[in-house]
C-alpha positions in Angstrom: -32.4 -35.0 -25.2 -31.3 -38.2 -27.3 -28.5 -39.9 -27.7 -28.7 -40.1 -31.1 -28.2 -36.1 -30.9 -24.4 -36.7 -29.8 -25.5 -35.7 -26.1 -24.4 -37.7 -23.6 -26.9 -38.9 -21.1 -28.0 -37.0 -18.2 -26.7 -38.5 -15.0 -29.4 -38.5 -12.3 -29.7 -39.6 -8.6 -32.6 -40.3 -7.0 -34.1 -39.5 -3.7 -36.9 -40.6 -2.0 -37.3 -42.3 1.3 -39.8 -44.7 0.4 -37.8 -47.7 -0.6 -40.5 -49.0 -3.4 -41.7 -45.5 -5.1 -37.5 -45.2 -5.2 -36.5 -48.1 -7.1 -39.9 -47.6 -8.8 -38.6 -44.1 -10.5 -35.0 -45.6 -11.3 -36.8 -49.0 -12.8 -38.7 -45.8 -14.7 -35.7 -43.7 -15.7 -34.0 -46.7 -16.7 -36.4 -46.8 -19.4 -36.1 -43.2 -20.7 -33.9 -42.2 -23.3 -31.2 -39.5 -22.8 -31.2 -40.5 -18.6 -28.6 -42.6 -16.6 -29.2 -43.0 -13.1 -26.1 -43.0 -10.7 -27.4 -43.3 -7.7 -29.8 -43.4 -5.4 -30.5 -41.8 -1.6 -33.0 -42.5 1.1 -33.3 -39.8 2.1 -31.5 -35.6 2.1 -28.3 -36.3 4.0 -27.7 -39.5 1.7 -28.2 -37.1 -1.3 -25.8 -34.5 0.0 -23.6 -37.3 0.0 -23.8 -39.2 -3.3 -23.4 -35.8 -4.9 -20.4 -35.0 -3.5 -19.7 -38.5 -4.9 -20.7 -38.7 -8.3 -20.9 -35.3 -9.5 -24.6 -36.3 -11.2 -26.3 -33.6 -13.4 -29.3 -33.7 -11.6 -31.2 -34.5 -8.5 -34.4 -35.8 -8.7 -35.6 -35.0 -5.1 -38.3 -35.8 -2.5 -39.1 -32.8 -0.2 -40.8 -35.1 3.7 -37.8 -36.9 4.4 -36.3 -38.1 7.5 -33.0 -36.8 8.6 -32.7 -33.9 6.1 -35.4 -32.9 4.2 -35.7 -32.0 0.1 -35.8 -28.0 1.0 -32.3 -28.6 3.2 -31.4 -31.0 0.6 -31.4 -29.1 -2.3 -29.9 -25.7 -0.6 -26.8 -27.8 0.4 -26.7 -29.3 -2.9 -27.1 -26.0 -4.6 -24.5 -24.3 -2.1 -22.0 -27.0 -2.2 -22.4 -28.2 -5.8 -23.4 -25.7 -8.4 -22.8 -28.0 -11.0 -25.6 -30.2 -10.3 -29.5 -28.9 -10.5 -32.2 -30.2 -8.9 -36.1 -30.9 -9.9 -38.3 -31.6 -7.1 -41.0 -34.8 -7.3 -42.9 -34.7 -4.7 -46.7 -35.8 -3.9 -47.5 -32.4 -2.6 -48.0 -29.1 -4.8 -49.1 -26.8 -1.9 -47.7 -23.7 -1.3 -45.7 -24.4 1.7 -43.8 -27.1 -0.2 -43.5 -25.2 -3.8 -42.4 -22.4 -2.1 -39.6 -23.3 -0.5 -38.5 -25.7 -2.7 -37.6 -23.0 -5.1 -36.0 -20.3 -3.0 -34.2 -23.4 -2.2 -32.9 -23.8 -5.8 -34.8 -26.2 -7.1 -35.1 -25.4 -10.7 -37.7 -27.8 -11.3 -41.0 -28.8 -9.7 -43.4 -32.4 -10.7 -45.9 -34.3 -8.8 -45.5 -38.2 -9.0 -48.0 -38.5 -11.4 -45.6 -37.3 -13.9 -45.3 -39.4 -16.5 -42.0 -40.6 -18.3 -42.2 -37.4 -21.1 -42.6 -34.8 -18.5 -39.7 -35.9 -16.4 -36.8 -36.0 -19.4 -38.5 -32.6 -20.7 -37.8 -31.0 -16.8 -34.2 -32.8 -17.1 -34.0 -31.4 -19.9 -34.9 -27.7 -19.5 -33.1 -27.5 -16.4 -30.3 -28.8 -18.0 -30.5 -25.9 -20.2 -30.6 -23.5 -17.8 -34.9 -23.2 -18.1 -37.3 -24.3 -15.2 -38.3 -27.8 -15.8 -42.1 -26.8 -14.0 -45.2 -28.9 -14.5 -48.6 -26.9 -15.8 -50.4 -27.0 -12.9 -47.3 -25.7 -10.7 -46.8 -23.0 -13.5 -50.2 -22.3 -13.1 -49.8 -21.6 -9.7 -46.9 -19.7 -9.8 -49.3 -17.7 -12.1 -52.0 -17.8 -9.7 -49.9 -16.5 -7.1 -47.8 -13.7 -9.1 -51.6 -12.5 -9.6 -53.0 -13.0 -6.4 -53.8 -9.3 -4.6 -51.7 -8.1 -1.6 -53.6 -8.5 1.8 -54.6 -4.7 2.9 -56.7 -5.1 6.0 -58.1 -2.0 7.0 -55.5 -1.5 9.7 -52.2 -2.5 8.9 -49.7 -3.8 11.8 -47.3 -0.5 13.2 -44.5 0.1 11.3 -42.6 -1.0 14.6 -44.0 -4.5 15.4 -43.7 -4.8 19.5 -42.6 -7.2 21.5 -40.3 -8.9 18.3 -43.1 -10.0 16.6 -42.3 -10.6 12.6 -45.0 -9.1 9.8 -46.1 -12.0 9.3 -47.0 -12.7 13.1 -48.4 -9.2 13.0 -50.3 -10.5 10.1 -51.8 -13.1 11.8 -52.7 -11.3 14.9 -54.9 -9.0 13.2 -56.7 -11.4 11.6 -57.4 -13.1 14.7 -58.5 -9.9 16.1 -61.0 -9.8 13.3 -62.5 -13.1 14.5 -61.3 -15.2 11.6 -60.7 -18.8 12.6 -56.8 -20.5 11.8 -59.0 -22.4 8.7 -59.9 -18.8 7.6 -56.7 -17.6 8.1 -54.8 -20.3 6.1 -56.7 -19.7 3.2 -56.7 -15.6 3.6 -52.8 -16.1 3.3 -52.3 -19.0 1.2 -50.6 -21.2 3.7 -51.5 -24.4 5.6 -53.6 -24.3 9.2 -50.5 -25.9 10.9 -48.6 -23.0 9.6 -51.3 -20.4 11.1 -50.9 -22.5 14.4 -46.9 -22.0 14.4 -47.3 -18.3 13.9 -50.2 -18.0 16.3 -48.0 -20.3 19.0 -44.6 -17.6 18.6 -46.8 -14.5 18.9 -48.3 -15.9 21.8 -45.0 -16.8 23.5 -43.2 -13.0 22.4 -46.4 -11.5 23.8 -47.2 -13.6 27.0 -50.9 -14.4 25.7 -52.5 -17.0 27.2 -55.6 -17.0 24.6 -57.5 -15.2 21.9 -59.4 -12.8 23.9 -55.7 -11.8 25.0 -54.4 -11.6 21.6 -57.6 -9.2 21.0 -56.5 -7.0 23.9 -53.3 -6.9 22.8 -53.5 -5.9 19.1 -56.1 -3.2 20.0 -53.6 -1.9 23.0 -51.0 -1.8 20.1 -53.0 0.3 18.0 -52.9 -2.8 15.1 -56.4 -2.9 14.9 -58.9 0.5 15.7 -62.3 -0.3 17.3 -65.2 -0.4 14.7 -66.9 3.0 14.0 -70.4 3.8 15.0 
């Protein structure tokens, strides 16, 4: 994406609540060719904002910040103003942020040790109507789209009781198979604070007061069978 093309530069705003990585990425972009920025937000709600204002092309967007966070961010933006796409650039490539990010509408996805190349190419393929996505988060998505399905032995009913979700259901069969919230993160890709959110709303649906509760309860439910001699 030059200039020398005939295109005009991309017009970009920046987001990121940490005042000296932000001006650090616009001192960057100012260097790039093909990239004006326009603007730039300390966080979501200020984003929301400035693009309602300026009408840039792209959002370069933080995902932990205070007020409104990338993920609301860039669902508002995407909502409210189709005409502008937004590439995440974040520290964090887990799961939980990636994730979300994208059924957000982020079209792109970096980690800040993107370099100056990688950034104009995401502008770029965004831009073009591509996902602008770093290897290793390409990887992932890879990694992911090839990952098996869980299939426990005994599956949660088909009627979860009490309200729980599938995913709470999930969760309370694998604690009823003795697995620890670290085992459980990493049996379903997620992080332990995650595990502990799920394990804290089943509990509250169910009225358990502990694990050798929850136990009770998924074999009273018929979510888990007792071993076989």
């Amino acid at each position: 994406m030059s200039e020398e093309a005939g295109r005009k530069p991309a017009r970009v705003v920046v987001a990121d609540d940490q005042t000296v990585v932000r001006e650090g990425i616009v001192m960057l972009l100012g260097l790039l060719p093909g990239i004006e920025v326009v603007g730039s937000a300390g966080d979501g709600h200020e984003a929301v904002q400035l693009v309602a204002e300026l009408a840039p092309d792209v959002v370069l967007m933080d995902l932990r910040m205070p007020r409104c966070d990338g993920v609301e961010a860039t669902r508002r933006i995407r909502s409210e103003h189709p005409g502008t796409q937004v590439v995440v650039l974040t520290t964090y490539a887990d799961d939980e942020s990636l994730f979300p990010a994208l059924r957000a509408g982020a079209r792109g996805y970096l980690t800040k040790d993107a370099g100056g190349d990688e950034i104009v190419r995401a502008v770029e393929s965004v831009l073009s109507g591509d996902a602008g996505l770093s290897p290793s988060i390409q990887r992932r998505l890879l990694e992911r789209l090839s990952e098996p399905e869980p299939a426990p032995e005994s599956a949660p009913a088909a009627e979860a009781p009490d309200g729980l979700t599938a995913r709470e259901c999930e969760v309370l069969v694998l604690i009823a198979e003795g697995l620890t919230n670290q085992e459980i993160a990493r049996r379903l890709h997620v992080s332990t604070a995650t595990v502990k959110t799920h394990i804290n709303n089943l509990f509250a649906k169910a009225g358990l007061k502990d694990r050798a509760q929850a136990v009770r309860y998924a074999y009273a439910n018929g979510m888990v069978r007792p071993p076989t001699r």
